[in-house]
C-alpha positions in Angstrom: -45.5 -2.3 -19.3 -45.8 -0.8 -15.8 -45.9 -2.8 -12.6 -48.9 -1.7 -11.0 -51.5 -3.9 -12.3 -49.1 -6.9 -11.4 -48.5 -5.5 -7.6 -52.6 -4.4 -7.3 -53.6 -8.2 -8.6 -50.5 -10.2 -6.6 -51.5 -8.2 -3.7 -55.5 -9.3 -3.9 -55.1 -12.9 -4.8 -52.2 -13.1 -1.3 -55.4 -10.8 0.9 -57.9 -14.1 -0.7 -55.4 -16.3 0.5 -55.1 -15.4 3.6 -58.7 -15.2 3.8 -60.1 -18.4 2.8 -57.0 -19.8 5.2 -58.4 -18.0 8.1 -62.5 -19.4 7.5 -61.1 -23.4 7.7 -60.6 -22.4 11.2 -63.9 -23.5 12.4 -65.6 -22.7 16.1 -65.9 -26.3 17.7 -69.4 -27.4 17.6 -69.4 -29.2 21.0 -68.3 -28.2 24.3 -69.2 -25.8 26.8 -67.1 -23.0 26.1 -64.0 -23.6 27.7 -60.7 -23.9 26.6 -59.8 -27.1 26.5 -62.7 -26.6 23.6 -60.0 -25.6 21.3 -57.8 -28.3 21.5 -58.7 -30.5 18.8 -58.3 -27.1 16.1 -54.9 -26.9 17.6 -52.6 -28.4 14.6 -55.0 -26.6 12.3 -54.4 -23.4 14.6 -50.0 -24.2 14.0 -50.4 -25.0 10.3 -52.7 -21.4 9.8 -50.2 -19.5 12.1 -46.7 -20.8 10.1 -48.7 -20.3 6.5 -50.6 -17.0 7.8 -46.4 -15.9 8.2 -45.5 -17.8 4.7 -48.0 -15.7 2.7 -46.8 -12.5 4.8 -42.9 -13.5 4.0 -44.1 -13.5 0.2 -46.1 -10.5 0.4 -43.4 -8.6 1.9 -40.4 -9.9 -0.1 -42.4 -9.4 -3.1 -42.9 -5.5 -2.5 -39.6 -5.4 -1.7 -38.7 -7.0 -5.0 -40.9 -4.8 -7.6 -39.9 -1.6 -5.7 -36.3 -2.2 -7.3 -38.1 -2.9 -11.0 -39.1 -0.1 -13.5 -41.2 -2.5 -15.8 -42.7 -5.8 -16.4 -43.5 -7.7 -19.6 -45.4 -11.0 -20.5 -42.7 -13.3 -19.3 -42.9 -11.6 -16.0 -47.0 -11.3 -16.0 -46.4 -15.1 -16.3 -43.9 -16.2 -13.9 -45.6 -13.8 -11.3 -49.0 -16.2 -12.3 -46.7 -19.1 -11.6 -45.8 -17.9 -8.2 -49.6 -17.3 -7.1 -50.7 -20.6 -8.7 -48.3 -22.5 -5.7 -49.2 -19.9 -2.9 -52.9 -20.1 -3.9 -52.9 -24.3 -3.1 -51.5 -22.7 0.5 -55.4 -23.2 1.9 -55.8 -26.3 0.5 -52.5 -27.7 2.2 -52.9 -25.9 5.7 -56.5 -27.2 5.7 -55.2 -31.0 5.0 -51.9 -30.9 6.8 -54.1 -29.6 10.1 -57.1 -31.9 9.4 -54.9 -35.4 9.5 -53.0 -33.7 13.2 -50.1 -33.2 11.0 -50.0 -36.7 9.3 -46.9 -37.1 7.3 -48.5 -37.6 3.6 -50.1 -33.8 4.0 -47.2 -32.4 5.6 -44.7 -33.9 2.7 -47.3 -32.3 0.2 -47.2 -29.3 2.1 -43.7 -28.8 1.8 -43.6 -29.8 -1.8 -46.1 -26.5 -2.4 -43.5 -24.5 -0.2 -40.8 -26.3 -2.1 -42.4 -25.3 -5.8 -43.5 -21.8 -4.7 -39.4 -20.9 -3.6 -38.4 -22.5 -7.3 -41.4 -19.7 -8.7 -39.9 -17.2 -6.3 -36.5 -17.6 -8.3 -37.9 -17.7 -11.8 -40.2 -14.3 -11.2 -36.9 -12.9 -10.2 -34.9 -14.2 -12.6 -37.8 -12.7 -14.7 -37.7 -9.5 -13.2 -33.8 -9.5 -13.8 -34.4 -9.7 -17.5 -36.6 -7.3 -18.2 -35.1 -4.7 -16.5 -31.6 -3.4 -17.5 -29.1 -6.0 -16.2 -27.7 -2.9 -14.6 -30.8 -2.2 -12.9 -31.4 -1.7 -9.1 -32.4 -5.5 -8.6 -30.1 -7.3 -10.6 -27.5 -5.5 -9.1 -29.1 -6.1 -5.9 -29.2 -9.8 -5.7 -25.7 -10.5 -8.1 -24.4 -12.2 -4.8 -26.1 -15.1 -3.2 -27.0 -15.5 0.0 -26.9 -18.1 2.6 -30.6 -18.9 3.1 -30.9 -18.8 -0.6 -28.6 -21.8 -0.6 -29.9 -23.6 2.3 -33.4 -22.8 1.9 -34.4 -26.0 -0.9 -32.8 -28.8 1.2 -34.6 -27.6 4.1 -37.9 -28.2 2.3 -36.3 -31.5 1.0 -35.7 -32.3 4.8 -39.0 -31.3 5.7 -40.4 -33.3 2.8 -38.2 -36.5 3.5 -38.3 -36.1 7.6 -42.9 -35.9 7.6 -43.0 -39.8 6.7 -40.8 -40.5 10.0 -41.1 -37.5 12.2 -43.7 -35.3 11.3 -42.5 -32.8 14.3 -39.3 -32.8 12.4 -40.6 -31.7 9.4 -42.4 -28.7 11.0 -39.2 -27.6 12.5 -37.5 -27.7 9.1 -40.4 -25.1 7.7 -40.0 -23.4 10.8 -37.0 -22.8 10.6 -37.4 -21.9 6.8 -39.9 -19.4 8.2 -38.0 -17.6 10.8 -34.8 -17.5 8.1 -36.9 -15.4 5.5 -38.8 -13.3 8.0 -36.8 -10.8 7.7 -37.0 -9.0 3.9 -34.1 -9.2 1.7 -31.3 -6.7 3.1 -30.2 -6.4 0.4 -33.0 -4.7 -1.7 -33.8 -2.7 1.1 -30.2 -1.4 1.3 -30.0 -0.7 -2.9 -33.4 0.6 -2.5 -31.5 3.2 0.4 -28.3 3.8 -1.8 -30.5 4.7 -4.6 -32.5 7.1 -2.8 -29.8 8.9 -1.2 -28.3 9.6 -4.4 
């Protein structure tokens, strides 16, 4: 099968997510215009902003990822379902985690969805692996593991752990997860260059 229904639908469902995100960011009802207005919608401001740049860290990565893939099959139709399942509960966690000023039961839920949406990540890719060649452009690709791979579940598990004593702690720990990923795989982007300059 050909990838483009996969990367038309993945990319809608991310756009929706990112949509229905953005409109549980309500205008405060009272006050008098100013800015100090805004303050109580702050932690729901910081919880938008960090999963406004989780969805885009997906979105990117995921591009990335099928530009190195030929074909898809069912398995891969499946475990790319998988993946949008956990970023699709991203408003519903945002929403909660911001509501409660960052209370620690919604932020250890919060990272659990972060948590289960990296262990999707891997099996789609794993996935991907599989149904193309294991010679192909991605398997080849990703043969190595990298560092943030490695580290990247215990800092959720930190995060996770650290919101029932210090919530602040556990929004550093998906921070940092954050800023880590921000930047798209290398080291697709460089096969993708090999393989077009030869």
């Amino acid at each position: 099968m050909e990838k483009n229904r996969l990367e038309a639908f993945s990319d809608g469902v991310l756009a929706i997510i990112i949509t229905i995100m953005v409109l549980e960011l309500k205008v405060p009802e009272t006050g008098e215009g100013h800015f100090s207005d805004l303050l109580p919608i702050v932690p729901k401001f910081l919880s938008y902003i960090l999963s406004f740049v989780y969805v885009g860290i997906y979105w990117n990565n995921h591009h990335h990822m099928l530009q190195c893939c030929k074909q898809v099959n069912g398995k891969v139709l499946w475990a790319n379902l998988h993946l949008l399942f956990w970023l699709s509960l991203f408003p519903f966690t945002t929403a909660w985690a911001g509501e409660n000023h960052l209370a620690g039961a919604p932020l250890a839920i919060y990272g659990f969805v972060l948590f289960m949406a990296a262990i999707a990540w891997v099996i789609l890719l794993n996935c991907l692996i599989k149904a193309n060649d294991s010679n192909a452009l991605l398997a080849k690709a990703v043969e190595n593991k990298t560092l943030k791979e490695q580290i990247s579940p215990f800092i959720y598990i930190a995060g996770i752990v650290s919101s029932f004593f210090i919530p602040w702690l556990a929004i550093a720990f998906y921070t940092v997860s954050a800023i880590i990923w921000l930047v798209p795989d290398k080291r697709i982007e460089n096969a993708l260059k090999d393989a077009k300059s030869q």
